[in-house]
VOBA-1610 file (N, C-alpha, C; in pm, whole numbers, padded with zeros to 5 digits, always signed):
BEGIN
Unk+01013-02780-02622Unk+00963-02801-02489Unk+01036-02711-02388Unk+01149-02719-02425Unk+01227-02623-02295Unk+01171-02456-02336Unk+01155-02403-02456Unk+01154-02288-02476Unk+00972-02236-02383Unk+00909-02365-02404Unk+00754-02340-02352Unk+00782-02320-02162Unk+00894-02392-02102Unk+00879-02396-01957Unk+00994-02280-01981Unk+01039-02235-02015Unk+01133-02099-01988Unk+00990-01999-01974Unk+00918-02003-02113Unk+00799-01908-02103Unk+00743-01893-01999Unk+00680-02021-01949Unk+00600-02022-01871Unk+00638-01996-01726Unk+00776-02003-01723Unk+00833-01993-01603Unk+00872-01875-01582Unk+00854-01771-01712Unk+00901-01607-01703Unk+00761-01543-01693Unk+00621-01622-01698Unk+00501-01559-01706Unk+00475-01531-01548Unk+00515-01643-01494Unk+00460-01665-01332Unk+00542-01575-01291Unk+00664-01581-01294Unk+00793-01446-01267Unk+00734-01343-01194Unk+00635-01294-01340Unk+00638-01147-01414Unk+00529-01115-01317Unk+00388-01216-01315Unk+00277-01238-01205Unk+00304-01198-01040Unk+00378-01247-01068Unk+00436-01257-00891Unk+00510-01112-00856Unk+00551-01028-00926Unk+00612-00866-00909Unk+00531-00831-00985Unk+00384-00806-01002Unk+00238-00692-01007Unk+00325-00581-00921Unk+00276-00465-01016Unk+00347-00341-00950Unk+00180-00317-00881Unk+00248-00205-00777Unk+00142-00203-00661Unk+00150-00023-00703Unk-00003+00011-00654Unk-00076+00186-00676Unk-00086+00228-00538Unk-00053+00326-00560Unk-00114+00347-00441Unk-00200+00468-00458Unk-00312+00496-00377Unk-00450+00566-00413Unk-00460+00652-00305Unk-00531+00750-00373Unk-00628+00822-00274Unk-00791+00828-00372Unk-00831+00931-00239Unk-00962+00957-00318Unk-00939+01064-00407Unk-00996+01107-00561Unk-00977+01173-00614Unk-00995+01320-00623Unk-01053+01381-00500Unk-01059+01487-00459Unk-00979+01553-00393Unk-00823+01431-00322Unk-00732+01478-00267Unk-00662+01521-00341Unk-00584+01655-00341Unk-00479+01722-00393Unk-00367+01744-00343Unk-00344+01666-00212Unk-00211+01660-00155Unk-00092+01645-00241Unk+00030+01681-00227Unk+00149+01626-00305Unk+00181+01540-00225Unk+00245+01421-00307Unk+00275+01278-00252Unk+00468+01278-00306Unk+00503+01228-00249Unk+00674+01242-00240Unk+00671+01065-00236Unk+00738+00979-00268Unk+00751+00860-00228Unk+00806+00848-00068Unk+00945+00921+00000Unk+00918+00938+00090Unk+00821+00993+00219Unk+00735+01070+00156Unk+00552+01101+00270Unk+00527+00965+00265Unk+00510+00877+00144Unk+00417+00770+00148Unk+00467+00671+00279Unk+00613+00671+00257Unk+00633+00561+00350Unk+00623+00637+00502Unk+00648+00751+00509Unk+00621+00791+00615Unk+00479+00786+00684Unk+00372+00797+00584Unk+00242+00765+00648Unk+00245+00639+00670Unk+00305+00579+00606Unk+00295+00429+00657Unk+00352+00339+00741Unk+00412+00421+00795Unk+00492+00389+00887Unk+00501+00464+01061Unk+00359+00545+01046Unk+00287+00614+01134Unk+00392+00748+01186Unk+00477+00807+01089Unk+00562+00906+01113Unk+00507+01039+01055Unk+00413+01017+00961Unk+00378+01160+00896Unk+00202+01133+00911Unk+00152+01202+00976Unk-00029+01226+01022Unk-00108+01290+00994Unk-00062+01355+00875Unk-00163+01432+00807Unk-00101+01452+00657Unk-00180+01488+00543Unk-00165+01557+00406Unk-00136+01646+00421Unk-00044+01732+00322Unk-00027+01859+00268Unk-00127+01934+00272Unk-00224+01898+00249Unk-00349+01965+00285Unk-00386+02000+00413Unk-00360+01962+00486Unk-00389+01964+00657Unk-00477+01895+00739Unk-00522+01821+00619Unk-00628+01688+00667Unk-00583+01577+00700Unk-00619+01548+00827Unk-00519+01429+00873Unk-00564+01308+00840Unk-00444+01244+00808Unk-00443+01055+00722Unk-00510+00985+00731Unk-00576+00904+00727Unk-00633+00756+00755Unk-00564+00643+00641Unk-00453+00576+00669Unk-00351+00492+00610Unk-00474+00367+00619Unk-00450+00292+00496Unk-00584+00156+00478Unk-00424+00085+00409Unk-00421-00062+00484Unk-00327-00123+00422Unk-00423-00290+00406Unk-00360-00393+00355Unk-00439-00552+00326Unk-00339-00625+00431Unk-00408-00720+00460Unk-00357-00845+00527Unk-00204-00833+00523Unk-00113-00880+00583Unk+00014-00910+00588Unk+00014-01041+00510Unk+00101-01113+00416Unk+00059-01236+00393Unk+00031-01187+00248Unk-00033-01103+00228Unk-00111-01064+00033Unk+00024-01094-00036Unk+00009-01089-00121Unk+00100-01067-00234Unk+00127-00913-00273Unk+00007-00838-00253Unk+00058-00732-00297Unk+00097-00656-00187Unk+00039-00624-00043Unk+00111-00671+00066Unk+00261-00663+00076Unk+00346-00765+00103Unk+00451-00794+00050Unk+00508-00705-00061Unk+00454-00697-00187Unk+00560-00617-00292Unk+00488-00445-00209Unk+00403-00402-00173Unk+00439-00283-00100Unk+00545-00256-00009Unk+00537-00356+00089Unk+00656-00357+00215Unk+00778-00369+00156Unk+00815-00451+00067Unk+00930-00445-00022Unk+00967-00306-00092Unk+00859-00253-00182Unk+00922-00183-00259Unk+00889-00034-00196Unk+00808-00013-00115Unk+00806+00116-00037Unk+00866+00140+00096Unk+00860+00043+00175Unk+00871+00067+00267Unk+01033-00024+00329Unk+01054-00075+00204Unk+01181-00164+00226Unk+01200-00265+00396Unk+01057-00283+00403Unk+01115-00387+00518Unk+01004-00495+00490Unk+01038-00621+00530Unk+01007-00762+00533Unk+00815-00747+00617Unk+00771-00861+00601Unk+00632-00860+00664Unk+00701-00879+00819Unk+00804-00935+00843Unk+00827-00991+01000Unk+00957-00889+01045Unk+00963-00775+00979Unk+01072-00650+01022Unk+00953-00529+01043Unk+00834-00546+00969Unk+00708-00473+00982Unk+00649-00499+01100Unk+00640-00608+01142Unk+00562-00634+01278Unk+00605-00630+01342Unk+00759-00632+01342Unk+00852-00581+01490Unk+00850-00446+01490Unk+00842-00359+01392Unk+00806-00232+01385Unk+00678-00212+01498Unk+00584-00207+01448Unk+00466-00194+01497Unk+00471-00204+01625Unk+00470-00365+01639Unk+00511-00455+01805Unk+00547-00326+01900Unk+00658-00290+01865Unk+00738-00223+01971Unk+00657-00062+01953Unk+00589+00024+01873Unk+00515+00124+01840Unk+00431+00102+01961Unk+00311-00018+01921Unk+00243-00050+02001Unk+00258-00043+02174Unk+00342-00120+02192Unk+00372-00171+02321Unk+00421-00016+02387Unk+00501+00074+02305Unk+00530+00181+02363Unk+00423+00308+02390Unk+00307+00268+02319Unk+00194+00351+02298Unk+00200+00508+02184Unk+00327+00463+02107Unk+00391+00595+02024Unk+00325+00556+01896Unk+00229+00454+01842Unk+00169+00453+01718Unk+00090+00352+01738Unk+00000+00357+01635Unk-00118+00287+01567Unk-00088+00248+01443Unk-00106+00124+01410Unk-00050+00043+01251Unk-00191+00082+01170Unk-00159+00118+01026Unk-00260+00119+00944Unk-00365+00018+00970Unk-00519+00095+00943Unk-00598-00024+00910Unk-00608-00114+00815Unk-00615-00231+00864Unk-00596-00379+00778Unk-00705-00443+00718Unk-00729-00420+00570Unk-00889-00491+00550Unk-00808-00617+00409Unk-00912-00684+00365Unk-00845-00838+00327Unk-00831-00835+00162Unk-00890-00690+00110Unk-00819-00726-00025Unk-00870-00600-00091Unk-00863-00601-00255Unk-00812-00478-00288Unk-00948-00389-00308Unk-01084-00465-00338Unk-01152-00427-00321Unk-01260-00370-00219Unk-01157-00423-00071Unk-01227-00357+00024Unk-01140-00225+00041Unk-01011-00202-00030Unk-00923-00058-00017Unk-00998+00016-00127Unk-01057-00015-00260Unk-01074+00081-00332Unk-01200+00105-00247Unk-01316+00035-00184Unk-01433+00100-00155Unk-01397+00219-00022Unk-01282+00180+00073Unk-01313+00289+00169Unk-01263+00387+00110Unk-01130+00396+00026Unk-01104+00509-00059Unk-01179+00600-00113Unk-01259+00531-00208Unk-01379+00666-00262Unk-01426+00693-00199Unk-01477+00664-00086Unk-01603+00723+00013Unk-01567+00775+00117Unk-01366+00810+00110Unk-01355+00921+00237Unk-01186+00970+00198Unk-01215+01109+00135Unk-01135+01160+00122Unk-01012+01229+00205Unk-00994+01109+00292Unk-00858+01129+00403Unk-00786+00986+00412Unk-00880+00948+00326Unk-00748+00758+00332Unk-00679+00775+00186Unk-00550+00695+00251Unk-00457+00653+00171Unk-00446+00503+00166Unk-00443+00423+00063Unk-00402+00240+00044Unk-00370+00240-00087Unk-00318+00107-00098Unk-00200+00028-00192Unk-00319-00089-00242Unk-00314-00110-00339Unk-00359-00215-00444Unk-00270-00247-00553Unk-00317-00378-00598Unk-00225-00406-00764Unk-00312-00333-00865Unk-00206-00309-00898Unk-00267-00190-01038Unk-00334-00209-01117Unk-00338-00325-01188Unk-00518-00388-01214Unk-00624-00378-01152Unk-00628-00362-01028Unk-00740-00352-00992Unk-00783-00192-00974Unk-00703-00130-01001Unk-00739-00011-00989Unk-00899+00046-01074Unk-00950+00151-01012Unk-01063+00189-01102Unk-01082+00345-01117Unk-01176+00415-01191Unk-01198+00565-01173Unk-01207+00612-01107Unk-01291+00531-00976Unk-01306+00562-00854Unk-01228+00640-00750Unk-01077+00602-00800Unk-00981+00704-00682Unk-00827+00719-00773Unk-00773+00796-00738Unk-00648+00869-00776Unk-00568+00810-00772Unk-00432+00789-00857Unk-00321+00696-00863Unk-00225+00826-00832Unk-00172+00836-00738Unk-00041+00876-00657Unk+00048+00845-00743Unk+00106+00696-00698Unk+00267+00685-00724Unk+00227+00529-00756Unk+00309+00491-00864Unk+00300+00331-00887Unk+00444+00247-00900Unk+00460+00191-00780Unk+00592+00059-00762Unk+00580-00039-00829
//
């Protein structure tokens, strides 16, 4: 019995840190650096290597995958992110990525416009768009 709730308690673990993709459309050929990424995302870098400028697509604050992005890319908290922004905002020096509610509304604007960048769990990924870098 104990060996089944160790299991089961290392399955949910494992569930809960889904490594996160991050995408483009597959026609982009930009080079991606893990530092660009967070910099687009963090409204410091505004265009690709290419010279085509960004359109950053991020999910709800609150996701799960969400969260393990802000964690593992961008190393700050959902409520160190919005004080980010907050003060961006209020100063008129940035615009926060657009926010749509899950992974399948990031893979659809992805394929259909080759200047966005977004983060999904890597399962959900499809042919549809390019895997960058995976956390």
């Amino acid at each position: 019995m104990k060996k089944l709730m160790c299991l089961l308690l290392l399955t949910t673990a494992s569930s809960a840190y889904a490594a996160v993709s991050v995408i483009v459309h597959p026609s982009n050929g930009s080079s991606f650096e893990s530092s660009t990424i967070k910099r687009i995302f963090t409204g410091k870098e505004k265009s690709f290597s290419n010279g085509n400028k960004v359109i950053p697509i991020s999910q709800e604050a609150g996701s799960a995958v969400t969260d393990e992005f802000n964690d593992k890319v961008l190393n700050k908290s959902s409520a160190q992110l919005k004080a980010y922004w907050s003060k961006l905002i209020f100063t008129g020096k940035g615009t926060p990525p657009k926010e749509v509610s899950n992974d399948a509304e990031v893979l659809k604007m992805i394929s259909a416009n080759p200047d966005t960048i977004g983060f999904v769990s890597s399962d959900a990924v499809t042919d549809q768009v390019k895997v960058i870098k995976q956390f």
